[in-house]
Legacy VTK file of the C-alpha trace (Angstrom):
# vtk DataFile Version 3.0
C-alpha trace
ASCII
DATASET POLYDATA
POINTS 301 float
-13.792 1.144 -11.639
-13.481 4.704 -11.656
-11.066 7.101 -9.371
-12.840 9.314 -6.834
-12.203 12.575 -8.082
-13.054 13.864 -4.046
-9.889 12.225 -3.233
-8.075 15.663 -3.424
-10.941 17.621 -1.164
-10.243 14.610 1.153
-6.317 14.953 1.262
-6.565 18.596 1.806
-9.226 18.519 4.660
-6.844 16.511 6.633
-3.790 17.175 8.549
-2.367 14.565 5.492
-2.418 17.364 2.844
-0.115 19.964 5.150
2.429 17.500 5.539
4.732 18.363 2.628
6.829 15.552 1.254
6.808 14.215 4.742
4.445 11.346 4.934
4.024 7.892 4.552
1.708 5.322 2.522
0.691 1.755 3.849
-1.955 -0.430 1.968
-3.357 -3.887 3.066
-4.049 -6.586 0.356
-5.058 -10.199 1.810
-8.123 -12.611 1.027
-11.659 -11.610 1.718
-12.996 -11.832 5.410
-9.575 -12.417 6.763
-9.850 -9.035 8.996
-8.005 -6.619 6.791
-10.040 -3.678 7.692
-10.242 -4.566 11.664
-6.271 -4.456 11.753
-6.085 -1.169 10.352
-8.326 0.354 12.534
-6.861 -0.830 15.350
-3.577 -0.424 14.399
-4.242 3.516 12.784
-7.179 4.540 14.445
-9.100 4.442 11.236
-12.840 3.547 10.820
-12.973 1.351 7.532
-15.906 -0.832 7.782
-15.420 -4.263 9.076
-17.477 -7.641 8.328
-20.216 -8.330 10.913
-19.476 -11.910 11.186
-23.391 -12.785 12.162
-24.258 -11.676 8.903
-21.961 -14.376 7.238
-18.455 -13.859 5.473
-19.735 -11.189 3.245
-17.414 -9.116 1.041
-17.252 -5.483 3.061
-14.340 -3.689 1.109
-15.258 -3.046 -2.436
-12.723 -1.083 -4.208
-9.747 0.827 -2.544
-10.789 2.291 0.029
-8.273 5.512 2.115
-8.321 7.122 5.596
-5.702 8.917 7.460
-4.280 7.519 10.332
-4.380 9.459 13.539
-1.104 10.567 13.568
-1.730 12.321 10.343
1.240 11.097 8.956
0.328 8.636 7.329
-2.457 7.517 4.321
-3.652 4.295 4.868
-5.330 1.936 1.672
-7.858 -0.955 2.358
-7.533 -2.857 -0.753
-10.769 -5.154 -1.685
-10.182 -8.769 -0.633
-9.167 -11.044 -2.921
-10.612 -14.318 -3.867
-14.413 -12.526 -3.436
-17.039 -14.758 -4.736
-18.901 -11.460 -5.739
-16.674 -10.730 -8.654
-16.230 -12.551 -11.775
-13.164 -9.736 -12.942
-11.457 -10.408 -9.405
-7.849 -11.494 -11.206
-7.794 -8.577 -13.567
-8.958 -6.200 -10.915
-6.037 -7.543 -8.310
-3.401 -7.060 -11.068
-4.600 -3.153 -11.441
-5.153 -2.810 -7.661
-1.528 -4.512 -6.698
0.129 -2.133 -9.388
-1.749 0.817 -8.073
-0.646 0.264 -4.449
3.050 -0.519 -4.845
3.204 2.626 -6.810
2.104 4.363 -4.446
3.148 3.065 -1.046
6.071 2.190 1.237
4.752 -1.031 3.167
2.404 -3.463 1.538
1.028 -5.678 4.227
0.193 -9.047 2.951
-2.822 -10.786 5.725
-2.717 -14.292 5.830
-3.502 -17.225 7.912
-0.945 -19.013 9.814
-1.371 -21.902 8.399
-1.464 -21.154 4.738
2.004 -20.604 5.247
4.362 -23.190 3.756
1.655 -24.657 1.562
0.715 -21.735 -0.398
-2.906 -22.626 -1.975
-4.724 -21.111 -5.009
-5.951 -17.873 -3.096
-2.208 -16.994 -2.155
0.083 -18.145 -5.225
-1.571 -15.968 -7.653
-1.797 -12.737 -5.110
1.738 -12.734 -4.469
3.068 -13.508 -7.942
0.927 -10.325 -9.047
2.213 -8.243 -6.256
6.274 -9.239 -7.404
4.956 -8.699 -11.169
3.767 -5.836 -10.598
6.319 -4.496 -8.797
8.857 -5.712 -11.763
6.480 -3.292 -14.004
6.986 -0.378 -12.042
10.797 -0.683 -11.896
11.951 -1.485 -15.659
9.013 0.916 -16.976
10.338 1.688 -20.313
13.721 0.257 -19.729
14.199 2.653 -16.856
15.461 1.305 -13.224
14.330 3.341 -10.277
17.587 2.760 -7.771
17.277 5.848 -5.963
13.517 4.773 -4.278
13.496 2.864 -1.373
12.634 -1.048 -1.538
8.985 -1.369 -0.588
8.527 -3.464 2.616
6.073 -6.292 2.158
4.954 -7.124 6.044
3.514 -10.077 5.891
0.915 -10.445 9.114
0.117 -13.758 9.808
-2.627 -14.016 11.847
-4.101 -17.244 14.390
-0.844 -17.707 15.772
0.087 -19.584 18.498
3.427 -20.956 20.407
4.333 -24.316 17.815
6.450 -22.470 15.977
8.505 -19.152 16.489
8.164 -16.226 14.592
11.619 -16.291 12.881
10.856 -20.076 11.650
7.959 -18.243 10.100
9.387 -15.683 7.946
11.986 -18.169 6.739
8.610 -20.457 5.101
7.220 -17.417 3.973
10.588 -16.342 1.937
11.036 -19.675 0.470
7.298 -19.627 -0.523
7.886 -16.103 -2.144
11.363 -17.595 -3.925
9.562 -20.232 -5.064
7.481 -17.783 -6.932
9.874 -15.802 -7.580
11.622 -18.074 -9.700
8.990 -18.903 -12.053
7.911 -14.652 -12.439
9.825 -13.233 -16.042
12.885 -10.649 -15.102
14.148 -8.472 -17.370
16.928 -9.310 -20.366
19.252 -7.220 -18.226
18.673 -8.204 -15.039
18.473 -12.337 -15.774
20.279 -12.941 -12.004
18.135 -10.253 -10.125
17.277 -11.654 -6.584
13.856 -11.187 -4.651
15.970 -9.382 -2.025
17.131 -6.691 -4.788
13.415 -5.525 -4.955
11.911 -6.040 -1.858
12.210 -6.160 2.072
10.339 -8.530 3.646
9.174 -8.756 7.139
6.631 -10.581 9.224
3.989 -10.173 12.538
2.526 -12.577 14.332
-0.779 -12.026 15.850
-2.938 -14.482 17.792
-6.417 -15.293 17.320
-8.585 -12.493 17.379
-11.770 -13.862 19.017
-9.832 -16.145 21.135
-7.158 -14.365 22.356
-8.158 -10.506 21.890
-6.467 -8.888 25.090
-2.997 -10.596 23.681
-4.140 -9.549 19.871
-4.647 -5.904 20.829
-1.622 -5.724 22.994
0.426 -7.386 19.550
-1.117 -4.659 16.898
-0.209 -1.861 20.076
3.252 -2.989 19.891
3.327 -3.180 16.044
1.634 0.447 15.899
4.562 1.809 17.810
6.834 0.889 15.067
4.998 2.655 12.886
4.629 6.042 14.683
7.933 6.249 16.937
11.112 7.195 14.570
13.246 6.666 17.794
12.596 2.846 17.564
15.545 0.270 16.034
12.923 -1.072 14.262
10.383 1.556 13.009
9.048 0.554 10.072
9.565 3.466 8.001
13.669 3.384 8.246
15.187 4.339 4.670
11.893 5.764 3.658
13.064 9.291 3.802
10.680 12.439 2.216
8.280 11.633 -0.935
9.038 12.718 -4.463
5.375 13.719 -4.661
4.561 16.121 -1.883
1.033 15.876 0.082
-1.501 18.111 -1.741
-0.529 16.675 -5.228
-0.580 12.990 -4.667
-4.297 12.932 -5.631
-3.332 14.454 -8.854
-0.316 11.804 -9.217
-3.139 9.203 -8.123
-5.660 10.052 -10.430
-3.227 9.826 -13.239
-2.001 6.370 -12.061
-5.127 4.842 -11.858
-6.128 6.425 -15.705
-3.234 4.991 -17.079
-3.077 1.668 -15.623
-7.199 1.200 -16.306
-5.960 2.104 -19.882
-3.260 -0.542 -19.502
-0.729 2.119 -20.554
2.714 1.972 -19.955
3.416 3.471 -16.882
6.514 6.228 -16.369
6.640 7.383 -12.845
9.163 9.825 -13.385
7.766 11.311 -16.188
4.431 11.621 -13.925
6.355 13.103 -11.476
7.629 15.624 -13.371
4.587 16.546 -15.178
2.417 16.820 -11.243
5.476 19.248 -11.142
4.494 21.316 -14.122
1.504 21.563 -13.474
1.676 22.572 -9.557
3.947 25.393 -10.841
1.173 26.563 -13.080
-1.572 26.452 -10.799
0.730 28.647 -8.394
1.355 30.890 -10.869
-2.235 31.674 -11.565
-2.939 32.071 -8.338
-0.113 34.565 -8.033
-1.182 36.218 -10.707
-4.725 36.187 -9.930
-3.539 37.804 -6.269
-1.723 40.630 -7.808
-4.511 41.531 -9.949
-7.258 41.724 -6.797
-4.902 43.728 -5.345
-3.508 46.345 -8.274
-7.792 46.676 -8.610
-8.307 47.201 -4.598
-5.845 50.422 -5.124
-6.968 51.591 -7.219
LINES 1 302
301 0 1 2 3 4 5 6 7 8 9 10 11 12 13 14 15 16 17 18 19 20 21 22 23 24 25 26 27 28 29 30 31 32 33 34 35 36 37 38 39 40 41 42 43 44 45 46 47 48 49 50 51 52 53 54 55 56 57 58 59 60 61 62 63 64 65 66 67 68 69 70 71 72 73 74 75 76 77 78 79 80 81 82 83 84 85 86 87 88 89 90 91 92 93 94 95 96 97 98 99 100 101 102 103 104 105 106 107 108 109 110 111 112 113 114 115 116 117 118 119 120 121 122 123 124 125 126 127 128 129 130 131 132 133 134 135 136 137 138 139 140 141 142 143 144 145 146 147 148 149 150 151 152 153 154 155 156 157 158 159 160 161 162 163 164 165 166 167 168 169 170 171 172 173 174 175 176 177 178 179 180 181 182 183 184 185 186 187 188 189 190 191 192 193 194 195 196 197 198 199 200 201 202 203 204 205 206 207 208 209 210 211 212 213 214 215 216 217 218 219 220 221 222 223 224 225 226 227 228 229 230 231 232 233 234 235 236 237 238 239 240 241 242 243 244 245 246 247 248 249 250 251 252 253 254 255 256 257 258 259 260 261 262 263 264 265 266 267 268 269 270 271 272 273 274 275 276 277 278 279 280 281 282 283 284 285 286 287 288 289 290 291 292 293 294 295 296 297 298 299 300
C-alpha cells in the first residue's frame, strides 16, 4: 500500500496546516464493522464513510484513511478494521498500520465490544499485542529511549454497554487483559522490569448501544467530545501533550517518510527523521527567500 502523496495539498488546505506545532493526532484501530468510522464522525464532525448495515457487514475502511476535525485542531486517522475477511495480508498490514499510528499520534482509541472484555478472543489478543510491540519499536529504536515524549493514551471505547457492571470495574478487566499480554511481549535487555504503565496511559468510555439506545449514545460521544476540545476540563484528553516536535505543514513530509521506511521494514529513528524534516524545511525556505529577492532585484531594475 502506497502513501498518498496529496496528503500535503490536504494538510495545507485546511485550517490543520496553519496550526504550527499546536495540534493534536487521534487514530481509531478496532475490528471490522464495529462502528469505527460512525464514532469519529460524531465525535469530530468528520465524514469518513460508514457501513450501510442493509448491505451486510461489508469492509468500508480500506487503508488509513484522515480528516480534520472541526475544530481544526486536530487530524483524525480511520485505520482499516481488523480481522477483514477481504484480506489475506491483514496481520502484516495491522503490524505496519499500528506502528504507523503510534508514531504519529497522541490517543489511540482501541473499539471493542463490551463483552469481549475479560475474555479476550483471537480478533483482540493479536491487535493489542501488535499495538504494545509496536510501540516497544518506536521507543528503543536503535537503542535510543524517547523519555521526553508524552505516553500515548490508549482509550479504549467499549461499546453495547449497559448498567451490570460500572465503568471503573471495566477498565480494571481491560488492564489485566492488556498485562496479561504484556507479560508474554519481549522488552528490551535493559529494561527487563519495564511495566505497561511506563509506556502507556490507559483509559476507557462506555457507550451504549447504538441502535438501541442512540439519544443516550449521542449524548455519551457529546460528553466525550468535550474532553477533547475544552483545555479547561480536569479531564481533557490531551493533558501532558504539550506542542509537536513536527510542526503542521511538515508532518506529511515526516509521514511520507514513516510509511517508506516501515513498508521497507527499515529501522525506524524518529529523531533522526525529525531532524532531517528540519533540514530540509530550512532549505525549502531558503529557496524561496532566495527566489523572492531575485523577482524583486529584477522588478527594479
Amino acid at each position: 500500500m502506497k502513501f498518498n502523496e496529496e496528503f500535503a495539498n490536504f494538510v495545507s488546505s485546511n485550517e490543520l496546516g496553519k496550526k504550527a506545532r499546536a495540534y493534536h493526532i487521534v487514530s481509531i484501530i478496532g475490528g471490522q464493522s464495529s462502528g469505527k468510522s460512525t464514532l469519529l464522525n460524531q465525535l469530530f464532525g468528520t465524514s469518513f464513510e460508514m457501513m450501510d448495515s442493509k448491505r451486510g457487514r461489508q469492509q468500508t475502511t480500506k487503508g488509513i484513511w484522515c480528516a480534520c476535525a472541526k475544530s481544526g485542531e486536530i487530524l483524525v486517522m480511520d485505520v482499516e478494521g481488523t480481522d477483514g475477511r477481504e484480506k489475506e495480508d491483514q496481520k502484516a498490514f495491522e503490524g505496519k498500520s499500528a506502528l504507523f499510528s503510534l508514531a504519529l499520534t497522541d490517543i489511540m482509541m482501541i473499539n471493542m465490544w463490551m463483552h469481549e472484555v475479560g475474555r479476550f478472543n483471537a480478533a483482540n489478543l493479536p491487535l493489542i499485542k501488535t499495538v504494545i510491540e509496536a510501540h516497544l519499536r518506536l521507543m528503543f529504536a536503535g537503542g535510543y529511549v524517547e523519555k521526553h515524549v508524552a505516553k500515548p493514551l490508549l482509550l479504549f471505547v467499549l461499546r453495547d454497554c449497559d448498567d451490570s457492571t460500572p465503568v471503573e470495574r471495566l477498565k480494571e478487566d481491560v488492564v489485566k487483559d492488556i498485562e496479561k499480554i504484556w507479560k508474554d511481549v519481549s522488552k528490551p535487555a535493559n529494561f527487563p522490569d519495564a511495566q505497561l504503565t511506563d509506556f502507556f496511559n490507559i483509559e476507557c468510555k462506555a457507550l451504549p448501544h447504538y441502535v438501541y439506545c442512540k439519544e443516550q449514545w449521542k449524548e455519551e460521544v457529546e460528553s466525550l467530545a468535550r474532553q477533547f476540545d475544552d483545555d479547561a476540563r480536569e479531564d481533557y484528553i490531551f493533558r501532558g501533550h504539550g506542542e509537536k516536535e513536527v510542526p503542521a505543514d511538515g508532518i506529511a513530509d515526516f509521514a511520507g517518510q514513516l510509511w517508506r521506511d516501515i513498508e521497507a521494514d527499515n529501522e525506524l529513528d524518529l529523531p533522526t527523521h525529525r531532524k532531517m524534516l528540519s533540514m530540509v524545511r530550512c532549505e525549502r525556505k531558503r529557496q524561496m527567500k532566495f527566489a523572492a529577492f531575485q523577482a524583486e532585484s529584477e522588478s527594479s531594475r
